[in-house]
N, CA, C and O atoms as a GROMACS GRO file, in nm:
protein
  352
    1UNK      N    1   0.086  -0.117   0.000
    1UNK     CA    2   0.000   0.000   0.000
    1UNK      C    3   0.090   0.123   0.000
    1UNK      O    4   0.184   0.145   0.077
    2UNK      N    5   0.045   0.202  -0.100
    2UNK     CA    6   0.145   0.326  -0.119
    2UNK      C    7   0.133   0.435  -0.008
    2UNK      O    8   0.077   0.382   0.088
    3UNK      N    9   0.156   0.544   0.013
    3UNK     CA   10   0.147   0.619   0.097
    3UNK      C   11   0.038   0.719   0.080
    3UNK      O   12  -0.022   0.772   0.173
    4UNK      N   13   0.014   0.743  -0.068
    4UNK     CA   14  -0.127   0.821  -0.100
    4UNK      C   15  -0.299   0.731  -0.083
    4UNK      O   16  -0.408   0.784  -0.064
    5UNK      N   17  -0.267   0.581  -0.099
    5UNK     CA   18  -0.371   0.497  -0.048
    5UNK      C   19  -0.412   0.522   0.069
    5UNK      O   20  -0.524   0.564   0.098
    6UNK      N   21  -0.304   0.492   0.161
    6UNK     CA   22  -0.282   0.524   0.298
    6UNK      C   23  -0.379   0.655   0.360
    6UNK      O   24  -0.472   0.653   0.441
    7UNK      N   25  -0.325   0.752   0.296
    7UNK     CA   26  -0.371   0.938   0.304
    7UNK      C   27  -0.489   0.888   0.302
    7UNK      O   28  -0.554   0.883   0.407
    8UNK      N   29  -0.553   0.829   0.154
    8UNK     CA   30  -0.693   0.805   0.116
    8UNK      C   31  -0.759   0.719   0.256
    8UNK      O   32  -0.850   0.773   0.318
    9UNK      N   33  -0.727   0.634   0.283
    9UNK     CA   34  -0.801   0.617   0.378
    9UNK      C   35  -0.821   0.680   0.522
    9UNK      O   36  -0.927   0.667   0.584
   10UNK      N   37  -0.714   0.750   0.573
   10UNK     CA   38  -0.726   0.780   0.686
   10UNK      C   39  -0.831   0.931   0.682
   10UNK      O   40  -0.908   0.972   0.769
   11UNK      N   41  -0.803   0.981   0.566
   11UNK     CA   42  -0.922   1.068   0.558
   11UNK      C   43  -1.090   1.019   0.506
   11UNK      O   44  -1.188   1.093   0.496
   12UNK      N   45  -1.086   0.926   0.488
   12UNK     CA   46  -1.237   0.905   0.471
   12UNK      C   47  -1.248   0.823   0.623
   12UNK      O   48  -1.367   0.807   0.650
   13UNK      N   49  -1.188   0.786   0.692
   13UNK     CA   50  -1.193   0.738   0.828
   13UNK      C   51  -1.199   0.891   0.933
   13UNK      O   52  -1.243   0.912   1.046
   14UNK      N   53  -1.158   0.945   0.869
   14UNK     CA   54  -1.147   1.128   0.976
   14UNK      C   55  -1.322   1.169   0.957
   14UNK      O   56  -1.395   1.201   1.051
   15UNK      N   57  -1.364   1.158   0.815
   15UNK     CA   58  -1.467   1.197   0.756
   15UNK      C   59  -1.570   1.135   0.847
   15UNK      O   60  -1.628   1.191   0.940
   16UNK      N   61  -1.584   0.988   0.799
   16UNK     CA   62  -1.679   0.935   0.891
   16UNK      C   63  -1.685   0.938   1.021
   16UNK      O   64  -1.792   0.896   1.065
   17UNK      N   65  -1.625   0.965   1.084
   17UNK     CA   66  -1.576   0.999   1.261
   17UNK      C   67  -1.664   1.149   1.265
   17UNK      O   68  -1.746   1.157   1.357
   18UNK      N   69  -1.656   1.229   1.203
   18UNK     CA   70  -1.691   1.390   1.214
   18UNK      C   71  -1.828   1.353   1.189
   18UNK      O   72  -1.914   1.379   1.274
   19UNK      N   73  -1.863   1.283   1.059
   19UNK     CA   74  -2.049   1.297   1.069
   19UNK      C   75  -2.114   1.195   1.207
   19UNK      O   76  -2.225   1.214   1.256
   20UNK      N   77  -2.038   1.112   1.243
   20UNK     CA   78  -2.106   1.066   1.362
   20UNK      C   79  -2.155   1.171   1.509
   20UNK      O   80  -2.253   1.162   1.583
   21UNK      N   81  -2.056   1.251   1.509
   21UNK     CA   82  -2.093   1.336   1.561
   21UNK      C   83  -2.106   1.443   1.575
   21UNK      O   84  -2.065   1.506   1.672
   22UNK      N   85  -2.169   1.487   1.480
   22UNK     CA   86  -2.209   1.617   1.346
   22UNK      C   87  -2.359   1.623   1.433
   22UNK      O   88  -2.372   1.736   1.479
   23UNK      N   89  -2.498   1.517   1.475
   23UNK     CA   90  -2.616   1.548   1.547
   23UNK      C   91  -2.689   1.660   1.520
   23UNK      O   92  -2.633   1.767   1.496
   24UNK      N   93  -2.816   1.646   1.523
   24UNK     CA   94  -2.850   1.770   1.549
   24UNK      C   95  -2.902   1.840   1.692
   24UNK      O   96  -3.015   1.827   1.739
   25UNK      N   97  -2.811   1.904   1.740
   25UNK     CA   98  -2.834   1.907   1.885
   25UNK      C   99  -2.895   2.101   1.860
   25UNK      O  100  -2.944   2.172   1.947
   26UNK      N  101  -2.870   2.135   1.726
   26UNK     CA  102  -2.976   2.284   1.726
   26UNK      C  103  -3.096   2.230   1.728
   26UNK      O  104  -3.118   2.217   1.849
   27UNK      N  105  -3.170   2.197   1.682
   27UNK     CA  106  -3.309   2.195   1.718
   27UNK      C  107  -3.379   2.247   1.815
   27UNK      O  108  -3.333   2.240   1.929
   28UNK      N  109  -3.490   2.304   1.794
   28UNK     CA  110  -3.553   2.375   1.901
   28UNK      C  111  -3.692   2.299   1.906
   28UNK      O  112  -3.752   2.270   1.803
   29UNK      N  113  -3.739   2.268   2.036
   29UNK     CA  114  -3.874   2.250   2.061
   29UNK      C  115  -3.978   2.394   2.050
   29UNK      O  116  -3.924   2.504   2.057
   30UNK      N  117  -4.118   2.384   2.035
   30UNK     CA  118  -4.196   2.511   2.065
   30UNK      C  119  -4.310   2.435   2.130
   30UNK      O  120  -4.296   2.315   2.106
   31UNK      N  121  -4.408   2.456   2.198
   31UNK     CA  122  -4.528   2.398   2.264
   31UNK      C  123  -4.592   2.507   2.284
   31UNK      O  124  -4.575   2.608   2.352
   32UNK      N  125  -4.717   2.447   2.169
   32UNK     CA  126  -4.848   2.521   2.150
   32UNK      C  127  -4.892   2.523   2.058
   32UNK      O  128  -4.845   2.462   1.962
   33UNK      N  129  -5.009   2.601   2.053
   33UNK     CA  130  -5.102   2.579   1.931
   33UNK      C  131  -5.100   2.585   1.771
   33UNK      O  132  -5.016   2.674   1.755
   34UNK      N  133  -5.137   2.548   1.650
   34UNK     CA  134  -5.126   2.564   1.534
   34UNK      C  135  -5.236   2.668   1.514
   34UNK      O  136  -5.327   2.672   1.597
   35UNK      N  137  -5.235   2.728   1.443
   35UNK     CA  138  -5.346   2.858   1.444
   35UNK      C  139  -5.300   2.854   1.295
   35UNK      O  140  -5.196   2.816   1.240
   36UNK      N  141  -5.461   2.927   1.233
   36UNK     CA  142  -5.437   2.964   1.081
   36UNK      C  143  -5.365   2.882   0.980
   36UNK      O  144  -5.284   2.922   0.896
   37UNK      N  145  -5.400   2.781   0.998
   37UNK     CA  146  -5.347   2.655   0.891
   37UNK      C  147  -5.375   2.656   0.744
   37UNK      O  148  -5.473   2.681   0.675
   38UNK      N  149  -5.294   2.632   0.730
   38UNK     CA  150  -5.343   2.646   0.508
   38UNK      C  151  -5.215   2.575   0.466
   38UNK      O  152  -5.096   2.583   0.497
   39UNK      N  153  -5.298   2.493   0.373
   39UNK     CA  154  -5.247   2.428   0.286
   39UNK      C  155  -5.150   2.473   0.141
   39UNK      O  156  -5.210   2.530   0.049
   40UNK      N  157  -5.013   2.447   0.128
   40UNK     CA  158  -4.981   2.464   0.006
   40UNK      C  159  -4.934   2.358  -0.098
   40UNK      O  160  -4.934   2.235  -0.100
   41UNK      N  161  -4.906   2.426  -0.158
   41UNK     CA  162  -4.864   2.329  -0.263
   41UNK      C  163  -4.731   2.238  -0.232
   41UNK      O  164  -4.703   2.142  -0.303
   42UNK      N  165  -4.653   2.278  -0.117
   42UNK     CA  166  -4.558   2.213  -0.060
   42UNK      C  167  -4.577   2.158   0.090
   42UNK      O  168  -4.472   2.112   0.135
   43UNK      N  169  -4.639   2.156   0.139
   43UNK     CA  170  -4.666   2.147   0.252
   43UNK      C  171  -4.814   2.211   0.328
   43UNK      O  172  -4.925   2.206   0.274
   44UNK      N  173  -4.784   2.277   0.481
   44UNK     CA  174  -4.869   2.326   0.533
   44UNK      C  175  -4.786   2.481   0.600
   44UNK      O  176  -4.680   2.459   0.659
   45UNK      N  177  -4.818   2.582   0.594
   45UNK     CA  178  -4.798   2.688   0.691
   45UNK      C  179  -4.956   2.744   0.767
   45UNK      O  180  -5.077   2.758   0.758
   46UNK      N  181  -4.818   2.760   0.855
   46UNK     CA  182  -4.930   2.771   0.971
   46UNK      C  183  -4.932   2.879   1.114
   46UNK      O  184  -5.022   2.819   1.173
   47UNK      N  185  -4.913   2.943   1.166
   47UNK     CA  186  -4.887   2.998   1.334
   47UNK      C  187  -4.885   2.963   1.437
   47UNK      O  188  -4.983   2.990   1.507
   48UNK      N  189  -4.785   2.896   1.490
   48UNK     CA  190  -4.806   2.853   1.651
   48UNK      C  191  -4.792   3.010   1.764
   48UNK      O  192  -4.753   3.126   1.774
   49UNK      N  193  -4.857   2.902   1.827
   49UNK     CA  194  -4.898   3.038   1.947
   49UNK      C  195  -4.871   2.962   2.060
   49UNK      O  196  -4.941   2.877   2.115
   50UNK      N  197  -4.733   3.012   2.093
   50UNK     CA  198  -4.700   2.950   2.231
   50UNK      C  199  -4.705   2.985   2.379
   50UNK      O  200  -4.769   3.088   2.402
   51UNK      N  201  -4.652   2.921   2.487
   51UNK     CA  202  -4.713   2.921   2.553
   51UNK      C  203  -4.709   3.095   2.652
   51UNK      O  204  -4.786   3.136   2.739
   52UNK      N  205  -4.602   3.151   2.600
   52UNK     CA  206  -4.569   3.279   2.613
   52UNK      C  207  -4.616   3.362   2.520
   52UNK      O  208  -4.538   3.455   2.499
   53UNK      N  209  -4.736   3.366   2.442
   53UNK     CA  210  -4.814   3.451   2.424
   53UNK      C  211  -4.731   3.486   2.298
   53UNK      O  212  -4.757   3.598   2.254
   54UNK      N  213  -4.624   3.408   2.221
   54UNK     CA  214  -4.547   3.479   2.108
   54UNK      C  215  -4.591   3.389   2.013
   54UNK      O  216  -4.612   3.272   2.045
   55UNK      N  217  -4.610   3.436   1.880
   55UNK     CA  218  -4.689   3.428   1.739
   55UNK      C  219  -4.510   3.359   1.674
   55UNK      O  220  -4.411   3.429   1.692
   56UNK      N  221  -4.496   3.203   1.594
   56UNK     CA  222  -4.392   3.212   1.509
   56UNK      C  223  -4.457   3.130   1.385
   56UNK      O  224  -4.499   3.014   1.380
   57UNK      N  225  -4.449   3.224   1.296
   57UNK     CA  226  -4.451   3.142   1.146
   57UNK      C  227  -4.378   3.039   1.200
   57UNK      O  228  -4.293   3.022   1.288
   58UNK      N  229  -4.478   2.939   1.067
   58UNK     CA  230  -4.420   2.809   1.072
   58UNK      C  231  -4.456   2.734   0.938
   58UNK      O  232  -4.551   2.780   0.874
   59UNK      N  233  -4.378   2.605   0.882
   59UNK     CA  234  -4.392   2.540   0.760
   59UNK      C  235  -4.406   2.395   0.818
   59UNK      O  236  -4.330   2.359   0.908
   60UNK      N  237  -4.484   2.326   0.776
   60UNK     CA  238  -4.455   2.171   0.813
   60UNK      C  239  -4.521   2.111   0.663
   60UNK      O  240  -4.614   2.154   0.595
   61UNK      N  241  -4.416   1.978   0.644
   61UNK     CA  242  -4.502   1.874   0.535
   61UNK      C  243  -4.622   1.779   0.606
   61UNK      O  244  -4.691   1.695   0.547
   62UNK      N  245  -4.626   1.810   0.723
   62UNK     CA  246  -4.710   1.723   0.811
   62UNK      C  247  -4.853   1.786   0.848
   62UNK      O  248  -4.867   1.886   0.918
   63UNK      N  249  -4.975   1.699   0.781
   63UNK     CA  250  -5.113   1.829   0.831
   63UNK      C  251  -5.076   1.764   0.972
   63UNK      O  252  -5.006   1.666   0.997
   64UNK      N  253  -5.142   1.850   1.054
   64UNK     CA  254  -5.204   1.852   1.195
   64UNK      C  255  -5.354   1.925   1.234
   64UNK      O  256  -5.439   1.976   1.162
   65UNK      N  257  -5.347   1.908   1.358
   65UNK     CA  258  -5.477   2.001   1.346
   65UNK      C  259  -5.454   2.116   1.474
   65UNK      O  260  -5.341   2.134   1.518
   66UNK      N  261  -5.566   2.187   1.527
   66UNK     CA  262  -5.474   2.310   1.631
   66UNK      C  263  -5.524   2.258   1.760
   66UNK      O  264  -5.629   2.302   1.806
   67UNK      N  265  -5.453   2.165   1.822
   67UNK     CA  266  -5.428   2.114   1.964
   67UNK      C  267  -5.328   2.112   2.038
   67UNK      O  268  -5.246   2.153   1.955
   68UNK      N  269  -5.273   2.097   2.122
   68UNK     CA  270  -5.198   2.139   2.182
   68UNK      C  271  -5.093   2.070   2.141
   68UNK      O  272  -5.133   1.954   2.154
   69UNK      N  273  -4.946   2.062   2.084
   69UNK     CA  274  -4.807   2.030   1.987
   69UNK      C  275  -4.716   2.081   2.061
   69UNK      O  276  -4.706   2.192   2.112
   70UNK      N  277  -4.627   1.957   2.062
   70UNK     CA  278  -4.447   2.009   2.102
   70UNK      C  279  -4.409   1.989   1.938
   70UNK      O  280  -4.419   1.882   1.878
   71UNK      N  281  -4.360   2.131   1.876
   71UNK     CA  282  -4.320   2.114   1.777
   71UNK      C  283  -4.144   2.113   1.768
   71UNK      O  284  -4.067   2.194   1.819
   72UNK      N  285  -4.128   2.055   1.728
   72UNK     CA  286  -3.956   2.004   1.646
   72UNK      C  287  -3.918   2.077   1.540
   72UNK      O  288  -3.982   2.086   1.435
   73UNK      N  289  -3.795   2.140   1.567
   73UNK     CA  290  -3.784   2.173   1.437
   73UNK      C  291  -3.675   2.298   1.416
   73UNK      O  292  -3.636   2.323   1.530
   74UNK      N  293  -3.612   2.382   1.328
   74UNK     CA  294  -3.530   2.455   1.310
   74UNK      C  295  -3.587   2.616   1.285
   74UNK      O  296  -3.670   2.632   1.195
   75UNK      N  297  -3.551   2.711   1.349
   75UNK     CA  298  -3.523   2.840   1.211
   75UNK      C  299  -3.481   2.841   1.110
   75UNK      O  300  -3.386   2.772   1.074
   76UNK      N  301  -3.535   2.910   1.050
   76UNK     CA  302  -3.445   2.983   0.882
   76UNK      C  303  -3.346   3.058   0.968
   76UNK      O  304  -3.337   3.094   1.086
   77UNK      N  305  -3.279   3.065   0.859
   77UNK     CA  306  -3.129   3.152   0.880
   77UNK      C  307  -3.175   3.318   0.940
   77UNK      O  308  -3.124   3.385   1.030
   78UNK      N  309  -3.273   3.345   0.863
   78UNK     CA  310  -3.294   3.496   0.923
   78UNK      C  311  -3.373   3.465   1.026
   78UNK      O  312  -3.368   3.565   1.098
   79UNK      N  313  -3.453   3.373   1.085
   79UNK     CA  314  -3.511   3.352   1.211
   79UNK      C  315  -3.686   3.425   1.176
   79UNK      O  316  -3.765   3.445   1.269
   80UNK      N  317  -3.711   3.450   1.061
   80UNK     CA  318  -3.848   3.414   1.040
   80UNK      C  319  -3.946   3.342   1.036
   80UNK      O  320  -4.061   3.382   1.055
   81UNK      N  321  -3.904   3.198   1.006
   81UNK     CA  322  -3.939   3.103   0.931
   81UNK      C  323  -3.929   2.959   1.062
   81UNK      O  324  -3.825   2.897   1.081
   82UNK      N  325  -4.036   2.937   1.124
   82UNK     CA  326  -4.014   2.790   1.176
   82UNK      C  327  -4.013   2.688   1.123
   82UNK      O  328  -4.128   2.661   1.090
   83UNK      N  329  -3.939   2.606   1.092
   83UNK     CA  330  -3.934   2.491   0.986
   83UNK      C  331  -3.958   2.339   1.090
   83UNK      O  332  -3.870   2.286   1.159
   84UNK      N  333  -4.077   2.301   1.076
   84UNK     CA  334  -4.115   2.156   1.163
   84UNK      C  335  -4.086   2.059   1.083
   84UNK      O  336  -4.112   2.054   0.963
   85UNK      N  337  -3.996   1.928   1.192
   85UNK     CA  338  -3.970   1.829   1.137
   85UNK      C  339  -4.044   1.717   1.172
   85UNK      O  340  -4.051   1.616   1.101
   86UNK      N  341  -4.099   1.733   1.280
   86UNK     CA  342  -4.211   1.646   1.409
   86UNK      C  343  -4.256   1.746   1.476
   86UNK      O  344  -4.238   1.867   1.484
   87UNK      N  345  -4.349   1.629   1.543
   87UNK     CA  346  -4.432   1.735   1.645
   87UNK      C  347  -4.499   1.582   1.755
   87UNK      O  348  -4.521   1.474   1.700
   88UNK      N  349  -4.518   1.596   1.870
   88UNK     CA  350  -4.595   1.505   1.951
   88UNK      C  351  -4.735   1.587   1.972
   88UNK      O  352  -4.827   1.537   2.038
   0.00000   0.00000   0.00000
């Protein structure tokens, strides 16, 4: 085994080591209601109304209905946008 084989593997061995624990430990929970639901052509947006009285847009591919939800899920980059991945 040459020494550039060698290279080759120890970096796809570095690689796979980093996505193991790459996780997603951003995720944010929200708990509360779905309000104003509508359907699009990609999904559902919708308004949760949590339990602190604050309004966050939101997108899910998942219908639900407006009962009480721990929603899962990320911001958009500008922090407009709730993006649900689950919900209990």
């Amino acid at each position: 085994m040459n020494r550039y084989t060698l290279f080759a593997l120890v970096m796809i061995f570095v690689v796979l080591i980093l996505t193991m624990f790459d996780g997603d430990d951003d995720s944010t929970t929200i708990t509360g209601y779905a309000d104003d639901i509508h359907q699009s052509e990609n999904g559902f947006t919708f308004t949760i109304n949590d339990s602190d009285g604050n309004k966050v847009k939101a997108f899910s591919r998942i219908e639900m209905d407006n009962s009480l939800h721990s929603f899962k899920g990320n911001y958009s980059q500008d922090g407009g946008m709730f993006f649900v991945n689950g919900f209990d």
